[in-house]
C-alpha positions in Angstrom: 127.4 293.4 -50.0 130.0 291.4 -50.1 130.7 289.7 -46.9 133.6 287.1 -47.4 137.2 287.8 -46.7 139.6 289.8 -49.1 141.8 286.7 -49.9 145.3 288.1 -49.4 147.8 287.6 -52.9 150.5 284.9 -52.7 153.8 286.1 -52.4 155.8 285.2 -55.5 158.3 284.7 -53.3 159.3 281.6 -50.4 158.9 283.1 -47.5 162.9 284.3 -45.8 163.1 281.3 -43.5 166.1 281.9 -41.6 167.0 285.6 -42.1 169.4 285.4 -39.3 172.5 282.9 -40.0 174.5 281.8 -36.5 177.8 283.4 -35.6 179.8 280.3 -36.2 178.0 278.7 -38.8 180.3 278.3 -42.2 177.4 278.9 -45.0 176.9 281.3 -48.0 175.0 284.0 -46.0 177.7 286.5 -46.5 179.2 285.6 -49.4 177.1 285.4 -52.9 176.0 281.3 -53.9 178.1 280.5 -57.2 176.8 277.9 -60.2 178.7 276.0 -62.9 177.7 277.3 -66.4 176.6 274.4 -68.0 173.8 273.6 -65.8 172.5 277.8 -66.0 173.0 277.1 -70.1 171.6 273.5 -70.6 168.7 272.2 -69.1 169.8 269.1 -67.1 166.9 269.5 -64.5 162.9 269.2 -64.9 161.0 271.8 -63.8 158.2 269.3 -62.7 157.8 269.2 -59.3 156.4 265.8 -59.4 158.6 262.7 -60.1 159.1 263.0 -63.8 159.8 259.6 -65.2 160.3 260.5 -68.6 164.2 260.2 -70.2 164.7 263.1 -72.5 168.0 264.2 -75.0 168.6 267.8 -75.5 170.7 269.3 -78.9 172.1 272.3 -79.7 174.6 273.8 -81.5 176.5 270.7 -81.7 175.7 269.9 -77.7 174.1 266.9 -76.6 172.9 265.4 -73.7 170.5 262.5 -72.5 169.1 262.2 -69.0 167.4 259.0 -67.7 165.4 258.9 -64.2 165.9 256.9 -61.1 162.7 255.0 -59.7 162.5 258.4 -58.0 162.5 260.6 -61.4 164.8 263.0 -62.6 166.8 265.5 -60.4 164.9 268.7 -59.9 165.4 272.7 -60.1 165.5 272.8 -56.5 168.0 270.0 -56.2 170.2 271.9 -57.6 170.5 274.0 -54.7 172.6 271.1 -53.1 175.5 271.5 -56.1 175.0 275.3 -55.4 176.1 275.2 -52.0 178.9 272.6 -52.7 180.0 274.7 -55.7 180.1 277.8 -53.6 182.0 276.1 -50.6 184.5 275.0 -53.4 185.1 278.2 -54.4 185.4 279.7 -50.9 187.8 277.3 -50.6 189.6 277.9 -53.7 189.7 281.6 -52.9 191.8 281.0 -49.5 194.2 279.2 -51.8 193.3 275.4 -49.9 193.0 272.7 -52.5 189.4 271.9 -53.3 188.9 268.0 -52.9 185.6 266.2 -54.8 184.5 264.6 -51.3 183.3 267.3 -48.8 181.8 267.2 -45.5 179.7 269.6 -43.8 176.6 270.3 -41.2 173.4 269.3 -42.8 171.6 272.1 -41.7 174.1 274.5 -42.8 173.3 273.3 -46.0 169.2 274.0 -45.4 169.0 277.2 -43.9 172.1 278.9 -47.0 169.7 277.5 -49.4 166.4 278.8 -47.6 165.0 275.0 -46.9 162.9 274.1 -44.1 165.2 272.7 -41.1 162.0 270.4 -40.2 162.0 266.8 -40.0 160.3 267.0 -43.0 163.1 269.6 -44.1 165.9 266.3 -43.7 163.9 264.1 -45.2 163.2 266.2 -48.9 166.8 266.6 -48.6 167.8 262.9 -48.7 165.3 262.2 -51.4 166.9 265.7 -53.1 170.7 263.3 -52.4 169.3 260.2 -53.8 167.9 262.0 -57.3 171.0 263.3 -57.6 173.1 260.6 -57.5 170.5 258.4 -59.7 169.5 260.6 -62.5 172.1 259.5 -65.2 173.5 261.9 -67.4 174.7 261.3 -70.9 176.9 264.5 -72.5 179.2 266.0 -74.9 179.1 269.0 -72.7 182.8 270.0 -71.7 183.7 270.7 -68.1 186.8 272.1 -67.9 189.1 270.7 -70.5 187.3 267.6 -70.2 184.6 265.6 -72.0 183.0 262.6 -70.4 181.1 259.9 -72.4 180.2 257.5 -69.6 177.0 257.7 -68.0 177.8 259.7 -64.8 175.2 261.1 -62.2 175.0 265.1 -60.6 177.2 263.2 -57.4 178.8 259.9 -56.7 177.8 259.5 -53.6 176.7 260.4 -50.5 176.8 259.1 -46.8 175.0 260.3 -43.4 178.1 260.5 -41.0 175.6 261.1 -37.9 171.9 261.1 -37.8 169.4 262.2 -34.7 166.9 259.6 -33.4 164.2 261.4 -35.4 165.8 261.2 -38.8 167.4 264.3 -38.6 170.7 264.2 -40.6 174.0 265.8 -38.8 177.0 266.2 -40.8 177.1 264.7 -44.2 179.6 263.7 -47.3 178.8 264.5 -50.8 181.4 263.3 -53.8 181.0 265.7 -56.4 180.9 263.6 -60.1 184.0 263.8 -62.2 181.9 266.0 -64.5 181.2 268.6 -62.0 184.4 268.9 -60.3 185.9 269.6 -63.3 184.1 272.7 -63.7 185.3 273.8 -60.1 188.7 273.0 -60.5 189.1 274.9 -64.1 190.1 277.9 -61.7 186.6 279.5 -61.6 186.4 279.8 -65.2 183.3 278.4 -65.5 181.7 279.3 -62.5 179.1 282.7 -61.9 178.6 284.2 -58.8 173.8 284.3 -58.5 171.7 285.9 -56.3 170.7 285.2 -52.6 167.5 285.8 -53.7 167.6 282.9 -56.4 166.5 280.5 -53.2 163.4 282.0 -52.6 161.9 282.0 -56.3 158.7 279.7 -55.8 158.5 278.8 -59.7 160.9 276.1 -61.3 160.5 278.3 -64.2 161.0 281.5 -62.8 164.1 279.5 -61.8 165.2 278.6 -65.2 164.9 282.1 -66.2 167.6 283.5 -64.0 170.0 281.1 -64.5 169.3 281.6 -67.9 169.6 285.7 -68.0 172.5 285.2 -65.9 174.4 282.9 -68.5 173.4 284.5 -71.2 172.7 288.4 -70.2 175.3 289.0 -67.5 175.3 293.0 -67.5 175.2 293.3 -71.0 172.5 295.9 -71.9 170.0 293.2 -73.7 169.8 289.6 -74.6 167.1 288.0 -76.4 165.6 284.6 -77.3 163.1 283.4 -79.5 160.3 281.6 -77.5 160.6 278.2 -79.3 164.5 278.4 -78.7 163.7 279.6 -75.2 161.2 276.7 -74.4 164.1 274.5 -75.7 166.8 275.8 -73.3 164.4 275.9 -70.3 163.6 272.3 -70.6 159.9 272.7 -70.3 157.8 269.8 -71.4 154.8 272.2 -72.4 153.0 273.2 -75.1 154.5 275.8 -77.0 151.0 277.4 -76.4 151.0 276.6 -72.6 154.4 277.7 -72.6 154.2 281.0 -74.0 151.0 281.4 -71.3 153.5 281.0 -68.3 155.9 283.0 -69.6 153.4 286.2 -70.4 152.7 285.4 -66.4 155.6 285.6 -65.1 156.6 288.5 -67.3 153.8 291.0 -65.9 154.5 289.6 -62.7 158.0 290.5 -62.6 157.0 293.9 -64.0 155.4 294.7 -61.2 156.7 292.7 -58.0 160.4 292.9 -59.6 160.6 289.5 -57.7 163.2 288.0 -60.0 166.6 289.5 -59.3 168.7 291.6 -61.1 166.8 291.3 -64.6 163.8 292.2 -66.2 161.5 290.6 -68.9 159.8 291.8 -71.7 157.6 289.6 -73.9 157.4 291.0 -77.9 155.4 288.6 -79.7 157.5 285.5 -79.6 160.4 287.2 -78.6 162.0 287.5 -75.1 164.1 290.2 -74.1 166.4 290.4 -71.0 167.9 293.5 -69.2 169.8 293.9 -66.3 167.7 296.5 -63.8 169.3 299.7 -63.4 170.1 298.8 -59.5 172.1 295.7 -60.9 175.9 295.9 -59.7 179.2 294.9 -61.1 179.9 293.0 -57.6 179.1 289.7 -60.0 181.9 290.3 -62.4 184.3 291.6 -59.9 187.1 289.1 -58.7 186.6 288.5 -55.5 189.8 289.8 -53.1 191.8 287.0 -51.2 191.3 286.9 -47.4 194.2 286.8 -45.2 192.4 283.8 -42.9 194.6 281.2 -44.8 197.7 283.4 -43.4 196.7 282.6 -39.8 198.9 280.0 -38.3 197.9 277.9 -35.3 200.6 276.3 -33.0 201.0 272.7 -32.1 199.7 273.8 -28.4 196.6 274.8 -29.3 196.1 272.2 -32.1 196.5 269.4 -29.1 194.5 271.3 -26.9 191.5 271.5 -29.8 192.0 267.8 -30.0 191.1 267.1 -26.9 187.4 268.5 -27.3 186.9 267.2 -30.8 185.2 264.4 -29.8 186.0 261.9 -32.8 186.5 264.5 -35.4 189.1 264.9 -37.7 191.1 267.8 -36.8 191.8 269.1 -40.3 188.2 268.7 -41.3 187.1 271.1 -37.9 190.2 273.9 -38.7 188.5 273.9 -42.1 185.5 275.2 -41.1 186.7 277.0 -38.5 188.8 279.1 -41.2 185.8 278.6 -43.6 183.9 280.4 -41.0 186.5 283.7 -40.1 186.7 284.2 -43.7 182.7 284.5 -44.2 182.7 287.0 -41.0 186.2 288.7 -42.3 187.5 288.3 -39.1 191.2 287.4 -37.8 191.3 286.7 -34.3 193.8 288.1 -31.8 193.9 284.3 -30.6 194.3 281.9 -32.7 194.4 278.8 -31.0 192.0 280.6 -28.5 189.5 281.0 -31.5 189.9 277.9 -32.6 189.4 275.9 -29.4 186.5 277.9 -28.3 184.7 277.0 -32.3 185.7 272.6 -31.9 183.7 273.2 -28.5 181.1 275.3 -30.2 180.8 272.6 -33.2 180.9 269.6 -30.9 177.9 271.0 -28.5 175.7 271.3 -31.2 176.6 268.8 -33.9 177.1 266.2 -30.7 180.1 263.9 -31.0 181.1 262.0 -34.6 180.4 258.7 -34.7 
């Protein structure tokens, strides 16, 4: 008889870590993530998740690009939840009619929990190293943004600065400049920009990553796309064998069958052909404009604007009534009070950011 525990099965999914956003916190919980095109298409991140050192050039179809590592490798899979979360801000922004700007500001941990990271110390500290690979992985491309091609050597961001930081590390509110590169994609009016899934955050697999953003690019809600495995291995980025390759992919392919893990598509494996279909359950809500909200409407008078001012505690105004309006729009609320609503959020973001530096 058998006397040793049943081992229980691994989730194929990151655990929900904060399924519970906080009434004033400006984040992406109600309003779908969005990612720039070229980076779902190309693959400009490794799927390793251990520093990968190794330069690599990509071609197809007349599309180039090069990528050369930091001392801290090449920019990950899961970095690119940062570039999510600034693209999506972007477009919230965009969507209110405000002007979009490449230098943004925001809570740190507004950041972690919309992208379903740990809020730990450990939490701030994969995120700085997450900053740093993206601003030191250098990118060589042909790849149009926008209207625009850019030859120099660029990296994901320009920069990126810690405006306040807790005794233990913890990071506060932080400034990210978006590269010339990716800002362009954002400021072609949405054009080359795709609403993803929540869900996309909590796929364990740096493959299974790949995958999606690859079905999304490629599939949308079309009834099928398919891919020839050596093509596929190509546009995934994976360093494996095409043997080893094809073994992961069978994996994930019967697991998706029967978790349906993955969202809104599912996989079939024919020989060396993949095939991609949206699920049944798959809505247009993707393709759908999103309507304008009436928050950028609201006006607030000079009183309350003085009064607010008073509690801001070394922050710039304008930066707080942007994420006080990012906020309303996210809950689709309009307050009966403006200036009352406003006022009460500077004291709300002051008591738990503390005061800027």
């Amino acid at each position: 008889m058998n006397t040793e525990p049943e081992q229980k099965e691994r989730s194929p999914l990151l655990p929900l870590r904060h399924p519970k956003p906080d009434f004033f916190v400006c984040d992406i919980f109600d309003a779908a993530p969005k990612s720039d095109m070229a980076s779902m298409e190309h693959p400009l991140f490794t799927l390793s998740t251990k520093p990968d050192m190794n330069p690599r050039r990509y071609e197809h179809n007349g599309n180039w690009l090069e990528l050369n590592p930091s001392h801290l490798g090449l920019a990950t899979v899961f970095d690119r939840d940062i570039l999510i979360y600034c693209i999506s801000q972007c477009m919230a922004t965009l969507k209110e009619g405000r002007v979009v700007h490449k230098t943004m500001r925001f809570a740190a941990h507004d950041l972690l929990k919309a992208t379903n990271r740990q809020t730990s110390k450990e939490g701030y500290t994969l995120f700085k190293t997450a900053l740093e690979r993206l601003r030191s992985t250098s990118i060589q491309t042909n790849i149009k943004m926008g209207e625009t091609e850019v030859l120099d050597g660029f990296g994901f961001i320009d920069k990126y600065r810690v405006v306040r930081e807790t005794r233990d590390g913890r990071m506060q509110a932080i400034e990210i400049t978006l590269s010339d590169w990716l800002f362009n994609a954002i400021d072609a009016k949405g054009d080359q920009i795709l609403t993803i899934s929540r869900q996309y955050f909590q796929l364990r697999k740096p493959l299974e990553r790949r995958l999606y953003e690859i079905a999304r690019k490629h599939c949308g809600q079309n009834s099928k796309w398919q891919c020839g495995l050596a093509k596929l291995q190509k546009k995934a980025g994976s360093q494996s064998t095409l043997k080893e390759f094809r073994r992961m992919l069978k994996a994930i392919v019967e697991m998706n069958r029967e978790k349906k893990h993955i969202p809104d598509y599912s996989f079939e494996l024919d020989k060396d052909l993949f095939i991609v279909r949206p699920r049944s359950e798959f809505t247009d809500m993707y393709s759908e404009p999103e309507k304008p909200c009436a928050v950028d409407k609201i006006i607030i008078r000079q009183s309350g604007m003085e009064t607010a001012k008073k509690f801001a505690a070394g922050y710039d105004l304008y930066f707080l009534e942007g994420e006080w309006r990012d906020m309303l729009a996210a809950k689709k609320s309009i307050p009966d009070s403006p200036e009352g609503s406003f006022v009460s959020y500077v004291k709300w973001y002051v008591g738990k950011h503390g005061a800027a530096r």
